[in-house]
Every structure is written in structure tokens, then in C-alpha cells.
C-alpha positions, 0 to 999 in steps of 0.5 A: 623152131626154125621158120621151115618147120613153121611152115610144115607144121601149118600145112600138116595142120590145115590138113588135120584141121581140113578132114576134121572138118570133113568128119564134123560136117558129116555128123552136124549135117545129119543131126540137123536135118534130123533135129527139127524131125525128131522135134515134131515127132516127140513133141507132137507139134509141128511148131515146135520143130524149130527149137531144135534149131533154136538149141543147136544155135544156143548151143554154140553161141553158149560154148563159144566164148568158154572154148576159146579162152579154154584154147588159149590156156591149153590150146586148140587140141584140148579145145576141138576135142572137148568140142567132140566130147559134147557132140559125141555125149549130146548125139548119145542123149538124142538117141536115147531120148527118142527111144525113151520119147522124152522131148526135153532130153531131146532138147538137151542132147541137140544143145550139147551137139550145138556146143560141139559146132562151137569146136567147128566153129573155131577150127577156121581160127586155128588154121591162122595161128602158125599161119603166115600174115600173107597166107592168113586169109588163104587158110583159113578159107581151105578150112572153111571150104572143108566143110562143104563135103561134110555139110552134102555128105551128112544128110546124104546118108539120111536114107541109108541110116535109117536102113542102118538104125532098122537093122540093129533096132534103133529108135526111128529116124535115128539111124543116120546118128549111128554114122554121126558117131562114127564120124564124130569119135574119128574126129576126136581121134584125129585131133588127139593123134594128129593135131601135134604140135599144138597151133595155138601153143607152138605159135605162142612159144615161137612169139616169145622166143622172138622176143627174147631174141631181140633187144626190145620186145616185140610187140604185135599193135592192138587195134580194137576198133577194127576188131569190133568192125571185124567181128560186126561185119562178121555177125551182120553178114551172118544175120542178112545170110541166115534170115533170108536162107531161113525164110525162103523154103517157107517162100519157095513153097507159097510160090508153088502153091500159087503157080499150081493153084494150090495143089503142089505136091509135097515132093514137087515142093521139097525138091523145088526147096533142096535144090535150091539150098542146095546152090545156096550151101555150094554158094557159101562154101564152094568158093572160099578158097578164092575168097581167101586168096583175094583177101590176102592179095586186094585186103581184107577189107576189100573183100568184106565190102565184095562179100556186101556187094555180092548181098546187094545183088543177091537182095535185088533179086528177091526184092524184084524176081521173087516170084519165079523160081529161077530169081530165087535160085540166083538171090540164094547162090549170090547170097552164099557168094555174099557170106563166104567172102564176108566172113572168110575176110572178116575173120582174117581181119579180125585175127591181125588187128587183135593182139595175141594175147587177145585173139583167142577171146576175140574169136571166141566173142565173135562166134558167139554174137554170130550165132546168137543173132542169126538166130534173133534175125531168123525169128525177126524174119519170120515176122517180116516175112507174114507182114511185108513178103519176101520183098519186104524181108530183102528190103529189111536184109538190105539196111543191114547191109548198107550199115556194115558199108557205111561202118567200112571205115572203121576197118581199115588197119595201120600199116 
């Protein structure tokens, strides 16, 4: 295949790759915020709520590994569609438990909608395959940035589902999963119809065909060490992101009940809280694309320790200002800033400093170990936060991040 029709099959995939995004985002939104509710109302226990956080999570960290070695057999095509099958059987099992008002077959169908993120998830990967090494990073960040329509979408239509869900006599709060099938069975169609050639596949043929045309193979350097600080700076970022994000509703509420003697309204406080994440998700998303394109110019490397520079600052500000509004709002946007730049160079990094026929695996690891301690380091922080505040929980997220410095070493690649 000549190098042109390379470069046309990687823009005709980031596009594909880019609206699946878009659609993925749009049912995994929706499901989230709705998991957590259906939790508490099936169980009959608040507590219980956040498992179906905990399921989603699992969900992804369990399917991560076998999708990525299943992409590298077949390809990414077969791969994401699996993703979608999941997702598209788990949203069905959901709505049938909340009819049947079964909460561990709720638990189940949001597992199996988490094994479907995992298909997101590596999405990002795919836009690297066929992509050329100065435009890695740029890619794979357009990708990513996708997501950031689907993710203000999906629980932007919560109202209007449950509007929906009561017109055609759904279970209540399900509605919004009517439009998370929709959007999930168009992503399967997309990929099925539109992701052709295959990334992975057309990359892997073009690799050998490269071989063969010289007269000594070609052989792409393994450089496992800086792979393995890839994939940690990867999941350490993800960690000092999640754990912080996850506490602080918990913290915006205190804050307000403190400022207003206790006696905050629920809906002063959810829209203190919304807003507020609301800065943090445009934070991790908005500006990807500029991550990428700093990280193919200045280096990965560069670009994972701004993504560290960006935490410390974000860390300053809940350690010192936590207890005005404005502070908190500034810590979770450069916290956004701070994980976006991490892992969009993070992930580049780790593509060109694994082999070939090692990347795949290697991607597949590092989603895996991400979402599994994000979800460690949210339960951690919990505990943090009842013992030391949310001073003490930035102070803890900042040792994270001072280790992932001090390892920078380890990620410098040969020339």
C-alpha cells in the first residue's frame, strides 16, 4: 500500500474512531450517572450506590487485557464491536433488572456495560496504528478529545429519557438507556460498516511487506523500561485525578453546609457540585488535541512531566484554598489540565517504546492497571478524606506525583 493511501486510511480512521467516540460517550455517560441511582434504589441502601461504580470500573479493568490481545489476533474492528456487543447486552440486562427489581442482575448488566468502556478505552490505541510517529500524539489526542461531546451529552439527556422511558412504559429511571441503546448499536454499526481497512491489520501487513522489501529485517527497538514508566505515569496520573475528582462532591457539600450553617439546599448544592465537574470533565478533555500536538513537538516525556506540573499546581489549591469555592473550581480544572497532558503523552509514549508485536498487550496492560487503581485510590481516598480533610487528601495525591517525577528518568527513549 503506498505511503499516500496510508495517510488516508489513518484520517478515514480517526474520523470513524472519533464519532465512535461520540456515540460510546453518549451511552456510557447516561449509564453512569444512572447506575449509582438505580444502586440505591434497588438495594434500598445509599451505601451501596457506589458499587455500580465499582462494576463499571471492574468491568473495564477485567476486559481490558483479553480485547487487546483479541485486536492483535484479528484486529481493532472485531475488537471495539465486541466492546459494543457487551455494552449493548449489559444496558439490556439493566433495564431488565430494574423492572424485575433484582439488584445483583443490576450489578451484572453495569459489569458488562464497563467491559464495553474497555472497546472505548482502546479506541485512543487505534488511532496510532497506521499513524505516522510525528503525528502519534496529535491522533491519538483527537480521539480522545471525542469523547468530551459524548461525556456532556449522555447525562444531558437524563431528563428527556425519563420523558421518553414514561411514554413507552419503561421501568423508572431507565429511560435515558433507550438512547444509550440507540447510540451504542450506531456505534457497532459504525465500526463494522466504516472502520475498513482494518488499522491494526493494515499496519501489521504494511510492517511485513517493509520487511521484506529490504535486505535485512527490519526490526522496530523494544524498550521495556520505558514502557513500564509509560504505563505507570499512565496509571499514577489516573490515580492522583480519580481520587481527588471522586472526593470532592463529598467536600463541595461540607463546604456548603459549613458557609450556610447547615442548611444548604440539595439544589444549591448539586449545582455548586455539577458545575464544578463539569470544569473538571472540560478540563480533562477540552484540550487534548494541544496536548497531543505538544507532544509530538517538545516529546512525550516533556509533556507527561507538564501533565505533573499541572497536578502540583492543581494539589496547591486544594491543600491551601479548599475552603472557597472558587479554589476548589480552579484545583479540579488544572486537575483535568494535569490528566489530559499525562495521559495523552503517556500513552504515545508507551506505543513507540513497545515492539509491535508487543503493543497491543502492552496497551491492554496499561488500561487495565488504570482502572483497576483508580478504583483502589478512590476507596483510599475516602479514607483519607474522614481522617485528614481535603487538605490532607491533596497532600497524600502529591507524593504520587512527586514519585512519577523522580522516575522521569526511566522514560527517556533512544534515539
Amino acid at each position: 500500500m503506498p505511503a499516500v493511501d496510508q495517510a488516508a486510511v489513518q484520517r478515514r480512521t480517526v474520523l470513524v474512531l472519533s464519532l465512535g467516540q461520540v456515540l460510546g460517550g453518549i451511552a456510557f455517560g447516561a449509564t453512569v450517572s444512572l447506575g449509582a441511582l438505580l444502586a440505591a434504589d434497588l438495594s434500598g441502601d445509599d451505601a451501596l450506590s457506589g458499587l455500580a461504580t465499582a462494576a463499571v470500573t471492574l468491568g473495564a479493568a477485567l476486559c481490558a487485557i483479553p480485547l487487546a490481545r483479541l485486536a492483535s489476533r484479528v484486529g481493532r474492528r472485531r475488537a471495539l464491536t465486541l466492546g459494543n456487543l457487551f455494552a449493548l447486552i449489559g444496558i439490556c440486562v439493566v433495564i431488565l433488572a430494574a423492572a424485575l427489581r433484582i439488584f445483583p442482575l443490576l450489578l451484572v448488566g453495569i459489569l458488562m456495560i464497563g467491559a464495553g468502556n474497555a472497546g472505548n478505552l482502546q479506541s485512543r490505541f487505534a488511532a496510532t496504528d497506521l499513524a505516522a510517529p510525528q503525528h502519534r500524539g496529535r491522533d491519538l489526542s483527537v480521539v480522545v478529545w471525542a469523547t468530551t461531546i459524548g461525556g456532556v451529552t449522555g447525562p444531558l439527556l437524563l431528563g428527556p429519557g425519563e420523558i421518553v422511558g414514561q411514554t413507552v412504559g419503561m421501568p423508572p429511571q431507565t429511560g435515558a438507556y433507550l438512547f444509550s441503546l440507540i447510540a451504542q448499536t450506531a456505534a457497532f454499526i459504525l465500526y463494522v460498516v466504516a472502520l475498513r481497512p482494518d488499522p491494526l491489520l493494515t499496519a501489521q501487513r504494511l510492517a511485513k511487506d517493509a520487511a521484506a522489501s529490504l535486505s535485512a529485517p527490519l526490526v522496530v527497538p523494544d524498550q521495556p523500561t520505558v514502557a513500564r514508566y509509560a504505563i505507570f505515569a499512565i496509571a499514577g496520573s489516573h490515580v492522583v485525578m480519580a481520587s481527588v475528582m471522586a472526593m470532592t462532591p463529598v467536600h463541595l457539600s461540607h463546604m456548603a453546609h459549613s458557609v450556610h450553617a447547615g442548611h444548604a439546599s440539595n439544589a444549591d448544592v448539586s449545582l455548586l457540585v455539577g458545575f464544578t465537574i463539569a470544569l473538571h470533565v472540560a478540563g480533562m478533555y477540552g484540550l487534548s488535541p494541544i496536548f497531543g500536538i505538544l507532544a509530538d513537538r517538545w516529546g512525550r516525556l516533556r509533556v507527561v512531566m507538564l501533565g505533573q506540573a499541572l497536578f502540583v499546581g492543581s494539589l496547591a489549591f486544594a491543600v491551601f484554598v479548599n475552603d472557597q469555592a472558587w479554589g476548589v473550581m480552579v484545583a479540579l480544572i488544572l486537575l483535568g489540565l494535569g490528566w489530559s497532558a499525562a495521559t495523552v503523552a503517556g500513552a504515545a509514549l508507551l506505543t513507540e517504546a513497545s515492539a509491535p508485536e508487543l503493543r497491543t498487550r502492552r496497551q491492554g496492560r496499561s488500561d487495565s492497571l488504570m482502572s483497576l487503581s483508580a478504583a483502589a485510590g478512590a476507596v483510599l481516598a475516602g479514607v483519607v478524606l474522614s481522617n485528614f480533610q481535603y487538605a490532607g487528601l491533596g497532600i497524600a495525591a502529591s507524593v504520587l506525583v512527586l514519585v512519577i517525577v523522580a522516575l522521569a528518568p526511566l522514560g527517556r527513549t533512544r534515539v
